[in-house]
ROPA-465733 format. One line per 4 residues: their letters; for each residue x, y, z of N, C-alpha, C. Coordinates in nm, 3 decimals. Layout:
N
a = X Y Z X Y Z X Y Z  ...
END
This chain:
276
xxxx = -1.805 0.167 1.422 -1.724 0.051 1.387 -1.622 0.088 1.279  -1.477 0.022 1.266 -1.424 0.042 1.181 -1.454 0.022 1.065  -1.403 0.057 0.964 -1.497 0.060 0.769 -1.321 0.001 0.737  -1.373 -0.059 0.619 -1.246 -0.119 0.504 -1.291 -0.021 0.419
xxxx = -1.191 0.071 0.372 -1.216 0.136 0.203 -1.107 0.044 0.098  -1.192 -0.001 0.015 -1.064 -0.087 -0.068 -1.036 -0.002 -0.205  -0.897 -0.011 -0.175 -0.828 0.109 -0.315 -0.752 0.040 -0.380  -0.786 0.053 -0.530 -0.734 0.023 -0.686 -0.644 0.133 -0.695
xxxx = -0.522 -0.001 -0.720 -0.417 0.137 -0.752 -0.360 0.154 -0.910  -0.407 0.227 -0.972 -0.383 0.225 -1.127 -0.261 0.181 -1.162  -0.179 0.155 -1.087 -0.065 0.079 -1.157 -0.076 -0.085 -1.242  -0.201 -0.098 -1.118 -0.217 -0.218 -1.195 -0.284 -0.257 -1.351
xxxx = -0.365 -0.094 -1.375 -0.371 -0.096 -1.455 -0.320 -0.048 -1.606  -0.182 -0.026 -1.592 -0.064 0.001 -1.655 -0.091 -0.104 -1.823  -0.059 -0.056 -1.876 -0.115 -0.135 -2.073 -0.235 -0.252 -2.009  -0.291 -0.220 -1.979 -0.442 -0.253 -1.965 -0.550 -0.242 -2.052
xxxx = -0.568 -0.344 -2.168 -0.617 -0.461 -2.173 -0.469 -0.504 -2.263  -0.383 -0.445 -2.324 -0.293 -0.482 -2.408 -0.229 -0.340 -2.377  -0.073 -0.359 -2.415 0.043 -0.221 -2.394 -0.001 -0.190 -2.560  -0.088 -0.221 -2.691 -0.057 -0.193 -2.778 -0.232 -0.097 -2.784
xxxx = -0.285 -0.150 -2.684 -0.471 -0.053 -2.723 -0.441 -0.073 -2.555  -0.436 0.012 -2.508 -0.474 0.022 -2.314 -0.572 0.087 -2.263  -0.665 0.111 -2.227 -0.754 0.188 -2.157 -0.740 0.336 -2.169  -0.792 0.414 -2.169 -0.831 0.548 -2.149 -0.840 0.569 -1.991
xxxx = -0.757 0.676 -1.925 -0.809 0.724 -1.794 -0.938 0.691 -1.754  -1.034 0.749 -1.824 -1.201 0.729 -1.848 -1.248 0.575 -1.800  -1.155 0.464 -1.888 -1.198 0.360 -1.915 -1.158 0.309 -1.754  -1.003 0.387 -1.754 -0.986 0.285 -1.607 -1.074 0.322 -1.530
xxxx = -1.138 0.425 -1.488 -1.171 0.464 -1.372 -1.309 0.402 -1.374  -1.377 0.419 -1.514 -1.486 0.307 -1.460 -1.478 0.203 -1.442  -1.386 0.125 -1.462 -1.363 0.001 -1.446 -1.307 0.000 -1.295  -1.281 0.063 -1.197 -1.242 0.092 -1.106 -1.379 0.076 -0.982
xxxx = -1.411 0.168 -1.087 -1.565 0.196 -0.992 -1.643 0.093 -0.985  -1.692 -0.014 -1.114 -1.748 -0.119 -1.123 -1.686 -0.225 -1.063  -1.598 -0.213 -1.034 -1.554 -0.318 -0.938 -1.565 -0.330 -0.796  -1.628 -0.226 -0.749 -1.633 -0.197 -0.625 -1.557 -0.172 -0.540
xxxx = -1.445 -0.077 -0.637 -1.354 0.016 -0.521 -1.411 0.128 -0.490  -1.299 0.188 -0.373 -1.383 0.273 -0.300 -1.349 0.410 -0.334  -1.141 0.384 -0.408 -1.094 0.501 -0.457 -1.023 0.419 -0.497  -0.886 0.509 -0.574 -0.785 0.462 -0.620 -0.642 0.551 -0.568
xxxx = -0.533 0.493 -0.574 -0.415 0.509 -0.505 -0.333 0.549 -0.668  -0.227 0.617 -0.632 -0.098 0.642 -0.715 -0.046 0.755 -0.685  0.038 0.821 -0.803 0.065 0.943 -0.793 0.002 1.023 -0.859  -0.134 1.097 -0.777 -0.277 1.173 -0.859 -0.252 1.294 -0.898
xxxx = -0.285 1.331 -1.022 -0.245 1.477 -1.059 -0.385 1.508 -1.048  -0.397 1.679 -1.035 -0.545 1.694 -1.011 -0.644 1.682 -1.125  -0.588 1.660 -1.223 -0.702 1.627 -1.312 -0.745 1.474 -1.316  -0.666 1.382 -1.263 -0.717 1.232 -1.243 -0.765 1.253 -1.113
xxxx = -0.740 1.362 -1.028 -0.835 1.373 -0.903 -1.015 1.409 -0.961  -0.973 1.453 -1.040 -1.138 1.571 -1.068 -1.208 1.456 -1.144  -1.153 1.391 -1.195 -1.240 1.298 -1.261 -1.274 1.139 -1.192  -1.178 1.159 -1.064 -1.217 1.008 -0.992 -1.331 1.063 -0.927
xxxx = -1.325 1.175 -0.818 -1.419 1.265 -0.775 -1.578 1.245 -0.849  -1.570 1.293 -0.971 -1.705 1.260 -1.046 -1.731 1.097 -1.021  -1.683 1.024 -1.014 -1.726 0.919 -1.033 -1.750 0.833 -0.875  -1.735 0.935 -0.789 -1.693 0.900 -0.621 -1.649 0.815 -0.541
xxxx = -1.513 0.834 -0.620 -1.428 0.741 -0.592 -1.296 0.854 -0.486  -1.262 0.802 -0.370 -1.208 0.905 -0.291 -1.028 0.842 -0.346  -0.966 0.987 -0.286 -0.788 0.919 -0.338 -0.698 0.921 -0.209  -0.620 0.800 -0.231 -0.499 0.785 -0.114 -0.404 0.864 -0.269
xxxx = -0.363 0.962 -0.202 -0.222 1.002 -0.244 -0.078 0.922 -0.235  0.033 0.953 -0.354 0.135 0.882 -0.338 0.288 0.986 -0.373  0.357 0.963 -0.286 0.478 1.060 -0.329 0.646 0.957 -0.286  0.720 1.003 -0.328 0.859 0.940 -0.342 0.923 1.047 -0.349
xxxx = 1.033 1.050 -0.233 1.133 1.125 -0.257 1.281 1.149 -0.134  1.346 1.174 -0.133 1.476 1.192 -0.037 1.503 1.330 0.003  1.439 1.398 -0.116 1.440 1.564 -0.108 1.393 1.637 -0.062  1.427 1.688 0.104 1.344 1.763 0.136 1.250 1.891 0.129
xxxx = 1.367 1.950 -0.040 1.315 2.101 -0.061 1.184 2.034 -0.159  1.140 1.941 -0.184 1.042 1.869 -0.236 0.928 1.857 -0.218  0.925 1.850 -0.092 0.811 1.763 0.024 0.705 1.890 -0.023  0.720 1.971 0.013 0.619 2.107 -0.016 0.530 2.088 -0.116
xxxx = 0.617 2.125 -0.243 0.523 2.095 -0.362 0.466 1.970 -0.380  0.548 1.807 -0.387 0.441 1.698 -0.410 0.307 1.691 -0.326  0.352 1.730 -0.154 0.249 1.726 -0.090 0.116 1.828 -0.113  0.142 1.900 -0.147 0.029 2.014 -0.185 0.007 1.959 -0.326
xxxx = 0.043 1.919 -0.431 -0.021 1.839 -0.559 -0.130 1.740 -0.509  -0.057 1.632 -0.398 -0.160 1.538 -0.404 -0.326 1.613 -0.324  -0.281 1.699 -0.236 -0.369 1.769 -0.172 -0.456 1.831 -0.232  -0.417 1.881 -0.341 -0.517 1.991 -0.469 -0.570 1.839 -0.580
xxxx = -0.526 1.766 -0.510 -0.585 1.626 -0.607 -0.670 1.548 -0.548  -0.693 1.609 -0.430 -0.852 1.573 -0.325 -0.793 1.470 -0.208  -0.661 1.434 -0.216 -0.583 1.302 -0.110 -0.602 1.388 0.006  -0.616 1.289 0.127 -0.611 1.340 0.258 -0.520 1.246 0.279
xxxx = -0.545 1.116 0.268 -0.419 1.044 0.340 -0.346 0.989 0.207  -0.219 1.001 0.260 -0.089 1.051 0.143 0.013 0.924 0.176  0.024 0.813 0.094 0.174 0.742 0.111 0.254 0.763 0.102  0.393 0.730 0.154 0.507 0.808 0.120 0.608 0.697 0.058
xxxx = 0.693 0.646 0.021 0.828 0.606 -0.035 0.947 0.696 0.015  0.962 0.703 0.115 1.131 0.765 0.188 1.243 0.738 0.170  1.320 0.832 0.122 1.436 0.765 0.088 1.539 0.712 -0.014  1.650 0.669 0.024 1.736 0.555 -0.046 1.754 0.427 0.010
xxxx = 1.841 0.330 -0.044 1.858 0.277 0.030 1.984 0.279 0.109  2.039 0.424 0.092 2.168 0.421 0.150 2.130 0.501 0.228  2.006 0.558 0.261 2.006 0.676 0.367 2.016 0.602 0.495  2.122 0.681 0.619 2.140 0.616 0.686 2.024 0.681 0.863
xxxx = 2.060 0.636 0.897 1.929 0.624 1.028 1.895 0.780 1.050  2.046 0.838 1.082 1.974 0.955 1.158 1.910 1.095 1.031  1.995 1.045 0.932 1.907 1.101 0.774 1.805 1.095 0.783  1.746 0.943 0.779 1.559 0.942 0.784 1.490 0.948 0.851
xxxx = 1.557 0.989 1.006 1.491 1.026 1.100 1.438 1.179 1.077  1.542 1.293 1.012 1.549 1.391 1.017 1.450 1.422 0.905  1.451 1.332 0.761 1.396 1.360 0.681 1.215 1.320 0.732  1.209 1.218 0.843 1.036 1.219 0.860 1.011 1.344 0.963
xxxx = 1.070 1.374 0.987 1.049 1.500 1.123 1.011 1.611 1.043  1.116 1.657 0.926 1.103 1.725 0.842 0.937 1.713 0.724  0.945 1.618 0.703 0.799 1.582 0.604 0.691 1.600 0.691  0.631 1.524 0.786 0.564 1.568 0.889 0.528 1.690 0.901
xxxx = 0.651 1.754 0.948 0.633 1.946 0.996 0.590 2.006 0.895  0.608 1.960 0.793 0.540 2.032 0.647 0.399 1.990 0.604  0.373 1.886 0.643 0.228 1.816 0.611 0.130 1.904 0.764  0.214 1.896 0.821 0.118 1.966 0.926 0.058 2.151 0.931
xxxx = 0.190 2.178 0.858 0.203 2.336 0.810 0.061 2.326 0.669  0.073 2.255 0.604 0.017 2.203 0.489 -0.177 2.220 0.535  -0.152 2.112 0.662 -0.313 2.121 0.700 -0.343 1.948 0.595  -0.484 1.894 0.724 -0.554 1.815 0.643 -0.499 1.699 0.567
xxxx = -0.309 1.659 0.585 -0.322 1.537 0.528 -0.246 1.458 0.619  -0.289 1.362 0.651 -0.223 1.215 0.710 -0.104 1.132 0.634  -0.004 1.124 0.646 0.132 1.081 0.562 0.128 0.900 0.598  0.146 0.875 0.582 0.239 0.700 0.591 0.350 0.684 0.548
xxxx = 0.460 0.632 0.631 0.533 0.541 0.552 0.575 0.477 0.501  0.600 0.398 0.360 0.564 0.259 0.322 0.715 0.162 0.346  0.702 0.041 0.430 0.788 0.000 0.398 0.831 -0.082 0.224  0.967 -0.040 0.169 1.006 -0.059 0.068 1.103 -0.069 0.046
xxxx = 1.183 -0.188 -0.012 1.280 -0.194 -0.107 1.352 -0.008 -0.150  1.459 -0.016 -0.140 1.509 0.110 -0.196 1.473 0.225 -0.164  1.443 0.212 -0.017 1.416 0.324 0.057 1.445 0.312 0.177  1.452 0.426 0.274 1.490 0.398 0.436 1.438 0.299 0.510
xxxx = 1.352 0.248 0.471 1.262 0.092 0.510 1.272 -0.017 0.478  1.431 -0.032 0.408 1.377 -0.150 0.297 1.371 -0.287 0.336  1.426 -0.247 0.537 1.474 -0.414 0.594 1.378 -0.380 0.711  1.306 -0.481 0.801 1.251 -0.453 0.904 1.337 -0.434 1.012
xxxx = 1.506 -0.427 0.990 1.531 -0.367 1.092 1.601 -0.222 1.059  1.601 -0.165 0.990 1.576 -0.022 0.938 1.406 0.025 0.998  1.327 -0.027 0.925 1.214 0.003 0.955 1.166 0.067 1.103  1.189 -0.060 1.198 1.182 -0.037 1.337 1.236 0.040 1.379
xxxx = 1.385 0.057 1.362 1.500 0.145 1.394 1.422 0.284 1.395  1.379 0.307 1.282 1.338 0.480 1.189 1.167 0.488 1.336  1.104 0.370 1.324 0.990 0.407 1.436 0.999 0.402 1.568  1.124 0.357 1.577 1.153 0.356 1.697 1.208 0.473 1.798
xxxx = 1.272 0.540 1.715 1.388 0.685 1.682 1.240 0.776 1.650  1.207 0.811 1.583 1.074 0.897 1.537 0.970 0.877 1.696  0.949 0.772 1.765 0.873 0.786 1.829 0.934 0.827 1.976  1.063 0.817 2.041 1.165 0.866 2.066 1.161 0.988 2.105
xxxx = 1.173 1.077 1.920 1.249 1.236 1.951 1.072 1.273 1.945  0.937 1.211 1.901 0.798 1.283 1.954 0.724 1.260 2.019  0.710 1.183 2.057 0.648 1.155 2.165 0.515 1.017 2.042  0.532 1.005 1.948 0.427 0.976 1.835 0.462 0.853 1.765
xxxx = 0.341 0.765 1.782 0.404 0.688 1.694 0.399 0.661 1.500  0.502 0.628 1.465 0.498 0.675 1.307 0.363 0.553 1.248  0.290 0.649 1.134 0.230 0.597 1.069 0.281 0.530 0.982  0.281 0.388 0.943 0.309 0.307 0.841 0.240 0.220 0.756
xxxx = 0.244 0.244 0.619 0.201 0.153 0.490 0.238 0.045 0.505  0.214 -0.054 0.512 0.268 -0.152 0.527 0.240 -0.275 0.404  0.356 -0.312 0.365 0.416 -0.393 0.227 0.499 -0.499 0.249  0.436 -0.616 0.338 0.536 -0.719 0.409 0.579 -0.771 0.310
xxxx = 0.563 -0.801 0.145 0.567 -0.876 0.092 0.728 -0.832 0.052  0.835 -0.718 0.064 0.946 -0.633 0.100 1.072 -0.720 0.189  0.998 -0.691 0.327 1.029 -0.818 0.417 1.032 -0.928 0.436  0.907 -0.983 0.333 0.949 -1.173 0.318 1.056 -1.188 0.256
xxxx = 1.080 -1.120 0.104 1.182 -1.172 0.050 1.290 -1.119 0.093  1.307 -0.983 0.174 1.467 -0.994 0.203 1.500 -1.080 0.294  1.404 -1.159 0.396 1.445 -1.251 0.508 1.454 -1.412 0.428  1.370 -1.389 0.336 1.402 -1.538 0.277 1.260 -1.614 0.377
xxxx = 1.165 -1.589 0.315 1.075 -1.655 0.451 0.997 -1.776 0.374  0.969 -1.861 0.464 0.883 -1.984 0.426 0.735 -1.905 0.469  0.652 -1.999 0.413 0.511 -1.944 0.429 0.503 -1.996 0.549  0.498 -2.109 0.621 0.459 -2.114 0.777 0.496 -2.003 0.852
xxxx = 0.650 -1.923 0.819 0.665 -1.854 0.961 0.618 -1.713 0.914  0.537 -1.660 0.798 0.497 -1.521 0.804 0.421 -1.455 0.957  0.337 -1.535 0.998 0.284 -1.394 1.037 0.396 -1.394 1.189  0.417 -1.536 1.224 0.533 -1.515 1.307 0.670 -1.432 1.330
xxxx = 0.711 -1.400 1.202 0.816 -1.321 1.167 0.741 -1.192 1.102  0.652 -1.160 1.061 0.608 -1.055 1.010 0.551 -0.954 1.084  0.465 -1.032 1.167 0.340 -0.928 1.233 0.428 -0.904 1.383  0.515 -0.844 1.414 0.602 -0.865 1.554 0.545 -0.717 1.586
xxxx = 0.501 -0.598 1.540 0.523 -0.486 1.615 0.352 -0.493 1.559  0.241 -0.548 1.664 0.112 -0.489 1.696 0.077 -0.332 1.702  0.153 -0.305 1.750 0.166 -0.131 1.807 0.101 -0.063 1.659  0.260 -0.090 1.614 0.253 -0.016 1.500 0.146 -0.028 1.397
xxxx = 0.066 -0.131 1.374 -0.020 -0.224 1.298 -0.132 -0.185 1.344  -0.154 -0.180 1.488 -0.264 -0.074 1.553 -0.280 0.034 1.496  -0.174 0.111 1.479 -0.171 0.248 1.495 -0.228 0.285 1.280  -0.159 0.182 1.190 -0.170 0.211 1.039 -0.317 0.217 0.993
xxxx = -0.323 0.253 0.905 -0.429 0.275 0.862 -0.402 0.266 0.678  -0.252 0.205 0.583 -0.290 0.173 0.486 -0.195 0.008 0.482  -0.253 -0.043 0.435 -0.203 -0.196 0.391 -0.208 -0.226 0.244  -0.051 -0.256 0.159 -0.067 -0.263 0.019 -0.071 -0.473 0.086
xxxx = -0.183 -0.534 0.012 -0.182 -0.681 0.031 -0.145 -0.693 -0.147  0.017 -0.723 -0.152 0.022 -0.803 -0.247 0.014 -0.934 -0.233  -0.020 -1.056 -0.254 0.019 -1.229 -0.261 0.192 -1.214 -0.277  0.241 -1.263 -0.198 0.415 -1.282 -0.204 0.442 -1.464 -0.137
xxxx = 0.565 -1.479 -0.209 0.641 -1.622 -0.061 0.743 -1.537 -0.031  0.858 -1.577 -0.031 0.997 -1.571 0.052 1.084 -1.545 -0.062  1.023 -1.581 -0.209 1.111 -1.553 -0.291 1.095 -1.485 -0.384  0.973 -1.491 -0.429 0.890 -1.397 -0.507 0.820 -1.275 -0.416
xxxx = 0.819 -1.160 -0.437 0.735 -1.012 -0.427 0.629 -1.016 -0.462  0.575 -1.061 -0.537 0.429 -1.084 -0.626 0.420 -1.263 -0.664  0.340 -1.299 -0.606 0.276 -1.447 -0.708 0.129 -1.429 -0.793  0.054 -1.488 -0.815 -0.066 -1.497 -0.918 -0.186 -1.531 -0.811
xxxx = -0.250 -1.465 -0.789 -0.351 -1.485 -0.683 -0.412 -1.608 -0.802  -0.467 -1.606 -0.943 -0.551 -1.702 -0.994 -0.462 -1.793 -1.100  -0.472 -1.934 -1.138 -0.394 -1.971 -1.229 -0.498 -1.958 -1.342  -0.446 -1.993 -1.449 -0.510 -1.979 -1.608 -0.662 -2.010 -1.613
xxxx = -0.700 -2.061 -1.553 -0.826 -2.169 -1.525 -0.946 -2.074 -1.460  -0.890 -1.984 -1.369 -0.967 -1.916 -1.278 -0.935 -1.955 -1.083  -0.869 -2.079 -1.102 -0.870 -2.118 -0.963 -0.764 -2.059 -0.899  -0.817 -2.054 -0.784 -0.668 -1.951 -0.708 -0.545 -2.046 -0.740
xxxx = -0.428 -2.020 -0.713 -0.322 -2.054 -0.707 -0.242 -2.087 -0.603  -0.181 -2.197 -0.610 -0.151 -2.268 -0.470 -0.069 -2.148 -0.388  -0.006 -2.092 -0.442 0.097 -1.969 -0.402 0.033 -1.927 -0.317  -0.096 -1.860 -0.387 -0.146 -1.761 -0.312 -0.186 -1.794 -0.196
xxxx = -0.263 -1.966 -0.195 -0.338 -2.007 -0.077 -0.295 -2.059 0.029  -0.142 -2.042 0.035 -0.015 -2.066 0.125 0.000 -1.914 0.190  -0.043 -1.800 0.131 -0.045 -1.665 0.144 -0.178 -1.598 0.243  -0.248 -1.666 0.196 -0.413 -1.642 0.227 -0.400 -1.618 0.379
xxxx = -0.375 -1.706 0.493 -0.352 -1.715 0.608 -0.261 -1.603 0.694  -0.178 -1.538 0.586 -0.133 -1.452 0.681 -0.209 -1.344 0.637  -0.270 -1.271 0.541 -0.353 -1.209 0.510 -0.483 -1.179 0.614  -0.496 -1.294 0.643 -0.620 -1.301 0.766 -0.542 -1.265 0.888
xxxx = -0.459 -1.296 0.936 -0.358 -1.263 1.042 -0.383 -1.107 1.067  -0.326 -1.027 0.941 -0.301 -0.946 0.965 -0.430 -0.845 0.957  -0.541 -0.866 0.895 -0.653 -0.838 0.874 -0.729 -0.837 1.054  -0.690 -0.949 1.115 -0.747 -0.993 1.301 -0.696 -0.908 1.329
xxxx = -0.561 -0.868 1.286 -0.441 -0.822 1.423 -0.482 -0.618 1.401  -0.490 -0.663 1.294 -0.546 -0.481 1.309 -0.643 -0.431 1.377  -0.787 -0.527 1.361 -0.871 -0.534 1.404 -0.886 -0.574 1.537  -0.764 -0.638 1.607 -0.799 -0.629 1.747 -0.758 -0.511 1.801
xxxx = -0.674 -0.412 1.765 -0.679 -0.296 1.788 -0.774 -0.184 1.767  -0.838 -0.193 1.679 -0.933 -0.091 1.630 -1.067 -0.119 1.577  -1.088 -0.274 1.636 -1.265 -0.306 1.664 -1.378 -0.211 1.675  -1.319 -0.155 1.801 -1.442 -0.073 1.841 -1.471 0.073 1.850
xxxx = -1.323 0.093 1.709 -1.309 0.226 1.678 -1.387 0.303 1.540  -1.418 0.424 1.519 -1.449 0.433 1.377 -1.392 0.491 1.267  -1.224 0.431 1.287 -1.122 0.428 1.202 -1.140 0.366 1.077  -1.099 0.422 0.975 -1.063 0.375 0.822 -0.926 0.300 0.784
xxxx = -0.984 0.183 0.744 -0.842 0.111 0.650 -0.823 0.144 0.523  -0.717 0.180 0.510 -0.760 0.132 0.368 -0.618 0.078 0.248  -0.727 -0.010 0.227 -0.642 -0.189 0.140 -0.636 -0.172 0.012  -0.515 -0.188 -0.041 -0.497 -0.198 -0.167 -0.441 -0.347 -0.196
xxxx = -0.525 -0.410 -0.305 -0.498 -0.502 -0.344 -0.428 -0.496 -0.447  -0.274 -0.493 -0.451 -0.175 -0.482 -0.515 -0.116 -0.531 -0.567  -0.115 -0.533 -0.746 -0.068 -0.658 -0.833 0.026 -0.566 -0.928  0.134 -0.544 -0.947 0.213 -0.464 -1.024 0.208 -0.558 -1.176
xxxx = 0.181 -0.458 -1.261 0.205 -0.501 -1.439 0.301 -0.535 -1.473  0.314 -0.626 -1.591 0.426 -0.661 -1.689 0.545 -0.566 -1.679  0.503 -0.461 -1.715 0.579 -0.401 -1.747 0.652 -0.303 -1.637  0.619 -0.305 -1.499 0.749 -0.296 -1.375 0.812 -0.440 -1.380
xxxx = 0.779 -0.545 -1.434 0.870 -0.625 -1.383 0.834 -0.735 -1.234  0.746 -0.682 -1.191 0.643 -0.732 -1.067 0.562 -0.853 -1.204  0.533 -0.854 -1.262 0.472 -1.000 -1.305 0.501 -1.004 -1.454  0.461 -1.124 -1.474 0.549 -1.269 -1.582 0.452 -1.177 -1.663
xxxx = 0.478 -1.183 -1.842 0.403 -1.222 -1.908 0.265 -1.349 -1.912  0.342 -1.487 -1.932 0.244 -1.566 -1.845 0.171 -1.602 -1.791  0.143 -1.503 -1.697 0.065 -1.497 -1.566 -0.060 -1.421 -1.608  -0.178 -1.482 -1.500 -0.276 -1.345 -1.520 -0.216 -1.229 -1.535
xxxx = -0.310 -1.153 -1.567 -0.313 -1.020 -1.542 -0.317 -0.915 -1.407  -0.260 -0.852 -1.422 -0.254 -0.785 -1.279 -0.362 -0.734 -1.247  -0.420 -0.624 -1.301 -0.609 -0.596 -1.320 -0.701 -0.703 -1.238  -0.685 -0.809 -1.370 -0.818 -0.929 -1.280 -0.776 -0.981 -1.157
xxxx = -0.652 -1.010 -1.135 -0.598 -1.051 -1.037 -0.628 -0.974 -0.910  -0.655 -0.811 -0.950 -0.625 -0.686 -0.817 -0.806 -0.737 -0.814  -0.923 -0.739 -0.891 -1.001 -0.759 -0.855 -1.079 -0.843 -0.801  -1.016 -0.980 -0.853 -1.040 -1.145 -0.773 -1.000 -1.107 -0.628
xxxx = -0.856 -1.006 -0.598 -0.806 -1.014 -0.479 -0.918 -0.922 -0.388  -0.941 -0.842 -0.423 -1.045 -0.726 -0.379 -1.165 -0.817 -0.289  -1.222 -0.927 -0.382 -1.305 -0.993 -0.351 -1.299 -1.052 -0.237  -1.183 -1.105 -0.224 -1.143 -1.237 -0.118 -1.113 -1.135 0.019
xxxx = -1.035 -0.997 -0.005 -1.012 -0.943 0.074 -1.135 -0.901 0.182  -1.261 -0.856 0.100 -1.366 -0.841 0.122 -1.455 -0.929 0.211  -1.406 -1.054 0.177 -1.470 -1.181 0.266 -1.382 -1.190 0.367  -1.252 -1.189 0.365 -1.201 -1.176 0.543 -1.245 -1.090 0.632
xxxx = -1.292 -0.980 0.551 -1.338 -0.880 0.639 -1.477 -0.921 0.723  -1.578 -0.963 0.593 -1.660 -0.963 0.641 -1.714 -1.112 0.758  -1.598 -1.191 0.734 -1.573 -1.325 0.853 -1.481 -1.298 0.930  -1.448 -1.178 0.994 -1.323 -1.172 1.079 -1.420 -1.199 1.212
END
């Protein structure tokens, strides 16, 4: 049967508990672990590999870049940092189609030369993905010149707001290429609407937040829709419950915290799974 691995991605824990006393590596990672993740996501150097490792916590790797004389070295960092499956960030946002076609053909052939790691592409803002019709375009073209279809991260919360979306028509407008959704194997679930990238999964109180629970529904959508592809497979997901800190700019002062928030979300994520 398919498994959920749910991955903490230390960004969220960025000046964590305060930007003026923040956590220790140490501190995050147990706090990582006690929460009942399974690993953690970012950009892992091997010494935050060796020490998630002790604590057995497995790593999705993360890399960004346009550069192809690049690809070599980040990919072999995250690799010597224990990642098998590796996210990617491609791109600009000016790279134009047949650029990022050339540049995933290119990354690929090197990950494969490499040995042992599985790539994704994430759709994103400020990269060759940043519109779903870029997106498609690049998997459409990639699957095309290999016969293969491209692996993708998938970050709808990108696509709501550049379409401007109401919460009724997400999964209608969101979830259109099954294929591809079949085929992924990482999902960043931030809480988003149409105008905001990030909302507050909890308000001050503890209770979820209406935002979010306008959100909740496509979450499950997309949670079925994977799963009707890969039910009766013994494929790995794996979900990051994704709350960016103060300090990217992804959330208010104000607001919870991104931390409790990634772990309230963890929770809930956990129960779709286990009622799908």
């Amino acid at each position: 049967m398919a498994t959920l691995r749910h991955i903490a991605s230390l960004w969220s824990l960025r000046q964590y508990p305060t930007a003026e006393q923040p956590w220790s590596l140490e501190e995050q990672l147990d706090a990582v672990k006690a929460a009942g993740f399974d690993g953690i996501t970012g950009r892992i150097t091997p010494e935050v590999g060796i020490a998630a490792r002790e604590r057995g916590l497995m790593i999705v790797g993360y890399i960004s870049s346009s550069n192809p004389k690049e690809f070599k070295s980040l990919l072999e960092t995250q690799k010597s940092a224990g990642a098998r499956h590796v996210n990617v960030q491609l791109g600009d946002h000016d790279t134009l189609m047949d650029a990022a076609l050339l540049l995933t053909i290119q990354l690929f052939k090197i990950a494969e030369e490499i040995r042992d790691l599985e790539l994704s592409i994430e759709v994103h803002r400020d990269t060759c993905t940043e519109t779903p019709e870029k997106t498609y375009a690049l998997t459409d073209s990639y699957c095309e010149a290999t016969g293969r279809l491209l692996p993708v991260t998938w970050d709808f919360s990108h696509f709501a707001v550049v379409k401007h979306l109401a919460s009724d028509v997400f999964s209608e407008r969101l979830l259109v290429r099954p294929d591809l959704i079949h085929r992924s194997c990482q999902f960043h679930f931030r809480p988003f609407n149409g105008h905001h990238c990030q909302v507050p999964v909890t308000r001050a109180d503890g209770s979820l937040s209406s935002e979010f629970q306008q959100w909740l529904p496509f979450a499950r959508d997309t949670v079925q829709l994977w799963l009707d592809g890969n039910r009766e497979t013994n494929r790995e997901v794996f979900v990051v419950p994704e709350l960016g800190p103060v300090s990217s700019g992804y959330n208010l002062e104000q607001l919870p915290n991104s931390w409790d928030d990634a772990v309230r979300l963890r929770q809930i994520l956990q129960s779709l799974w286990q009622n799908r």
